[in-house]
C-alpha positions in Angstrom: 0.0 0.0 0.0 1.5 3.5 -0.4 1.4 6.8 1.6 -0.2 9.6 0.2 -0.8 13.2 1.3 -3.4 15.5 1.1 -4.3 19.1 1.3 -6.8 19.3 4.0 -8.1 23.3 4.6 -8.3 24.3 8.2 -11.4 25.7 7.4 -13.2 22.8 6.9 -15.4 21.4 9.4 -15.1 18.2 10.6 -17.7 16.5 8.3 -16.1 18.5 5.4 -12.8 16.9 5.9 -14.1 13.8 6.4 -16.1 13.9 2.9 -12.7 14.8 1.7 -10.3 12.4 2.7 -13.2 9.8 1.8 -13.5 10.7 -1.8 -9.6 10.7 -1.9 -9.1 7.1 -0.2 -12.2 6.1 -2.8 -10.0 7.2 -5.2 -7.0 5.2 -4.1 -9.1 2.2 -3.3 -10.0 2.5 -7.0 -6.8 2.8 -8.8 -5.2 -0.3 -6.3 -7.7 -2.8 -6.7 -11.0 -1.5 -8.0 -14.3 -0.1 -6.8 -17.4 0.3 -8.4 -18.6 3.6 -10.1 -21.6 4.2 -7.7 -19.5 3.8 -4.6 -17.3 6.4 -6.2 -19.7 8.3 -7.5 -21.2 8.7 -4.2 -18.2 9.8 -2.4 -17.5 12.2 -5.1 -20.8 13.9 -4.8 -20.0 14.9 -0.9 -16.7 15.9 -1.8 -18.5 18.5 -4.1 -20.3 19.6 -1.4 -17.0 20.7 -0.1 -14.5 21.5 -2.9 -17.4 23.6 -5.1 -15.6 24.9 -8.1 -13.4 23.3 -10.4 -10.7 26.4 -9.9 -10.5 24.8 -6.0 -9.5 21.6 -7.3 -7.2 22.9 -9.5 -5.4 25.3 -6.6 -5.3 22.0 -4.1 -5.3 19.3 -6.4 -3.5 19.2 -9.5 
């Protein structure tokens, strides 16, 4: 398994961060071994909820 970082905004409350690192572990989950596209799909709606625009993904994530 390997070790990955991620930007996490002080900001955020604690559910926000935790819809966060949940879409990103999804994510990782996905590329290892698989997942299927609902269960990601799912996560990747809350993380919207957080990260609204595509120019914040860009600043944090890219």
């Amino acid at each position: 398994m390997n070790t990955y970082s991620y930007p996490i905004d002080v900001a955020w409350s604690t559910a926000e961060t935790i819809a966060v690192i949940e879409f990103l572990q999804k994510i990782e989950l996905a590329y290892e071994k698989g997942l299927p596209v609902t269960e990601l799909e799912l996560a990747y709606k809350a993380f919207k909820m957080v990260i609204k625009s595509i120019g914040e993904e860009k600043k944090n994530w890219r």
